[in-house]
NUZALO-283500 format. One record per residue (C-alpha): residue number from 1; residue in one letter; x, y, z. Coordinates in steps of 0.25 Angstrom, whole numbers, plus 5000, padded with zeros to 4 digits. Layout:
<pts>
 seq type    x    y    z
 NUM    A    X    Y    Z
...
</pts>
This chain:
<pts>
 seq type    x    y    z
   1    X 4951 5112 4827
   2    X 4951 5097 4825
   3    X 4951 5095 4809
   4    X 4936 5091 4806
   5    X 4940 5081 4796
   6    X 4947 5071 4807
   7    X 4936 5075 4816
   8    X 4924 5071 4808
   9    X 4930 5060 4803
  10    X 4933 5055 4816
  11    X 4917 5057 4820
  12    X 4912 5050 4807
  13    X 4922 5037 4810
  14    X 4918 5037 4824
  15    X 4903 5037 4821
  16    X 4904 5028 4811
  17    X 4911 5018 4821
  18    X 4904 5022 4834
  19    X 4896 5009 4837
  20    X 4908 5000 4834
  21    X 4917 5009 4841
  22    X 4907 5008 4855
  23    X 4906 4994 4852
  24    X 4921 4993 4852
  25    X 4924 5001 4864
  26    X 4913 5003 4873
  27    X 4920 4990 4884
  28    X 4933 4992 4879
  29    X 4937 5000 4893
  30    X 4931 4986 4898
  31    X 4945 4981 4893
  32    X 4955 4990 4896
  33    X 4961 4993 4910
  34    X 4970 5003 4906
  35    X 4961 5012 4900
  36    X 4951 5009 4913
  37    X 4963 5013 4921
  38    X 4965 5027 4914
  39    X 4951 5031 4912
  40    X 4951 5028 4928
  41    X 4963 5037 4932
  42    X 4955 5047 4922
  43    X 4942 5045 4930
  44    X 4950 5048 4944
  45    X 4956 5062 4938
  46    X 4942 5068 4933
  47    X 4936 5062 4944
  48    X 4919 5066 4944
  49    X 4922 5077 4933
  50    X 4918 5079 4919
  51    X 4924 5072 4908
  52    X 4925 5071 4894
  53    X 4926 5060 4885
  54    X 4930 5067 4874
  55    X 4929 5056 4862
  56    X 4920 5045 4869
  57    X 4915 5039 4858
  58    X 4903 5030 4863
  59    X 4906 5034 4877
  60    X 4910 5021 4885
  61    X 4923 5027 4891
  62    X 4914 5041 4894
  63    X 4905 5029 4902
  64    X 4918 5024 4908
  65    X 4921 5036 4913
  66    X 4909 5038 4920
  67    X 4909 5025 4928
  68    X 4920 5030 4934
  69    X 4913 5044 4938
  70    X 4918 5053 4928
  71    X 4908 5063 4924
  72    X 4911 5059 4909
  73    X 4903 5062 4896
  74    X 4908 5061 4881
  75    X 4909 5068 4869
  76    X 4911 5061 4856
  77    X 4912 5067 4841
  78    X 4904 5055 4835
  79    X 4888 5057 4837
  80    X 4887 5042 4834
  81    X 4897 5040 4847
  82    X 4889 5047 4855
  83    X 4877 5042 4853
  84    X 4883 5028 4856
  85    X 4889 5035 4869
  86    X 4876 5040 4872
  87    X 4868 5027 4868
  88    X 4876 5018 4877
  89    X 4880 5028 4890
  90    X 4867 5037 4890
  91    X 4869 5043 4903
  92    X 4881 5049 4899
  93    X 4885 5062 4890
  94    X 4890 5060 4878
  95    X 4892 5073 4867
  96    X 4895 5073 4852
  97    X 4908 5084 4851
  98    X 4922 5087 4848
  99    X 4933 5086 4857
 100    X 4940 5095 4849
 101    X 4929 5104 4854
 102    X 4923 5097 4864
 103    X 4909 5106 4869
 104    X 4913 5106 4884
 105    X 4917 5119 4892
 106    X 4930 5123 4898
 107    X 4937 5116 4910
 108    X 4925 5107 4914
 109    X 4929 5093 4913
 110    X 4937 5086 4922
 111    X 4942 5075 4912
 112    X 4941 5072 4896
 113    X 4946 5059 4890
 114    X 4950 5060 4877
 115    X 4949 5043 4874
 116    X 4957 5042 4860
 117    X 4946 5051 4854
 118    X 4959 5062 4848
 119    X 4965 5051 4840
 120    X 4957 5055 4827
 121    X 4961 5071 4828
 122    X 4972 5075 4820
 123    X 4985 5078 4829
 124    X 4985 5092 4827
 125    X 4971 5095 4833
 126    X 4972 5087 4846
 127    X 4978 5098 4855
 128    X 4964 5106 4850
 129    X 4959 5093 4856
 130    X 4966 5094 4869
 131    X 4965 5108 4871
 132    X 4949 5105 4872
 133    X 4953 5094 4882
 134    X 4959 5104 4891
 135    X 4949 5114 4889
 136    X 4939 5107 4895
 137    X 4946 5101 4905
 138    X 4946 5106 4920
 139    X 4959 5110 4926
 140    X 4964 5098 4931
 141    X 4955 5087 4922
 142    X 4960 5076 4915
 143    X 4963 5072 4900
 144    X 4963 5058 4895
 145    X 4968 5058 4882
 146    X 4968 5042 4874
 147    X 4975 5040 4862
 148    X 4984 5031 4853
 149    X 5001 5032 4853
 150    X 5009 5034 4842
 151    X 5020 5026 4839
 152    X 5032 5035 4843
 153    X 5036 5051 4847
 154    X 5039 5054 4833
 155    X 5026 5052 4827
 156    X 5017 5058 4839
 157    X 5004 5059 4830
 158    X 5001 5046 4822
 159    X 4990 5043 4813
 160    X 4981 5031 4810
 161    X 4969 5023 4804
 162    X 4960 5022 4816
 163    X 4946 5014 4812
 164    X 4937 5026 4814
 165    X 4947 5039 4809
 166    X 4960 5043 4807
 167    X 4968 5043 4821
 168    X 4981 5047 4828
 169    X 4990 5041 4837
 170    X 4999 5051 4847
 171    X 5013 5049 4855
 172    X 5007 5051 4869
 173    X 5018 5063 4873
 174    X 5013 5069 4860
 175    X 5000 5070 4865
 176    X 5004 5072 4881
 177    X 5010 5086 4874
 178    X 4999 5090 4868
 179    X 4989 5089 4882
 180    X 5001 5097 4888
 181    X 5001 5108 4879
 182    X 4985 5108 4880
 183    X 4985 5110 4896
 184    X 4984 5095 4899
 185    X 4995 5087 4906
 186    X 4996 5073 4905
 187    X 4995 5065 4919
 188    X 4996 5051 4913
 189    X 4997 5043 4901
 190    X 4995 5028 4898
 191    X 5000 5021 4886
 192    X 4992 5006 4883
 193    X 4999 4998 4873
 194    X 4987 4991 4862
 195    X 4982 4978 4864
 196    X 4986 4968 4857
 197    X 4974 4967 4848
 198    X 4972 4981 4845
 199    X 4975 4985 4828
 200    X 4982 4997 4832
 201    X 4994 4993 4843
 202    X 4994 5010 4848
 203    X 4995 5014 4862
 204    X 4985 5020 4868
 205    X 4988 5034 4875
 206    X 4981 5038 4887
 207    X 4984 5052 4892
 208    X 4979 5058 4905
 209    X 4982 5074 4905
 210    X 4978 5083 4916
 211    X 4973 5099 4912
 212    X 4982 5109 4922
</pts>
């Protein structure tokens, strides 16, 4: 089980930020072709099938998805998140849960997208995590998985101050093991260096894994 403490701290920090956080991301997909290009070639694989967008926090990349004819809805653990999902995209779903224990049957959906939403849960409880993802993904459906690099194979797992709560950085083969031991293979990868302007110079990771 996910330790409670990282959990709910995470959910207090994110509701605290929620309308500065929306206000901050909601066009930033606007500005960035690579992520545009991914979350394309993760539209053309779960084609008109359900997906969830585990960790959508006000909901603007759930939207994206969905103008591109993904079948998408989004599940958030910050109430305040999801009423600003809800507010700003209301003829979408949006749910308050876990993805540690997200409230969605076996084998239904054709997609998940995890978009930097496991950064704040401790590295021993994310294959818990993708063990959920592959629960509830069809054979054959598609992971994306979004999260920052560490530094170098000898430190896989490494922590920092993030604004809203502690966080963790992961070497991306570290992680790429760890959806292979869970029943998910990876299909692709893309590494994107940090702009120039960012206070954090990490790579962003953006896995694509495929459930046998």
């Amino acid at each position: 089980m996910v330790e409670l403490d990282a959990f709910s701290i995470a959910r207090a920090g994110y509701d605290g930020a929620a309308s500065l956080y929306a206000e901050m991301f909601r066009e930033s997909i606007r500005d960035s072709p690579l992520d545009r290009a991914i979350l394309g070639a993760f539209a053309e694989f779960v084609g008109a099938g359900r997906v969830a967008d585990l960790g959508c926090g006000p909901g603007h990349i759930t939207a994206y998805l969905n103008g591109l004819g993904v079948r998408a809805f989004g599940v958030d653990a910050s109430p305040a998140m999801i009423a600003l999902a809800r507010a700003a995209y209301p003829g979408l779903r949006f749910e308050v849960g876990s993805m540690a224990a997200p409230d969605i049957e076996d084998g239904v959906l054709s997609g998940v997208l995890s978009r930097w939403s496991i950064i704040h849960t401790p590295p021993p409880d994310v294959s818990a995590i993708l063990r959920e993802f592959h629960r509830v993904l069809a054979p054959g459906g598609h992971l994306l998985i979004c999260f920052s690099a560490a530094d170098d194979a000898s430190h896989p797992t490494q922590i920092y101050d993030h604004a809203v709560a502690p966080a963790y950085r992961w070497w991306p083969d570290q992680l790429a093991a760890l959806l292979h031991g869970c029943g998910l293979a990876e299909v692709a990868r893309m590494v994107s260096e940090p702009e120039p302007t960012d206070k954090r110079q990490f790579k962003g990771i953006q896995l694509l894994a495929r459930k046998g």
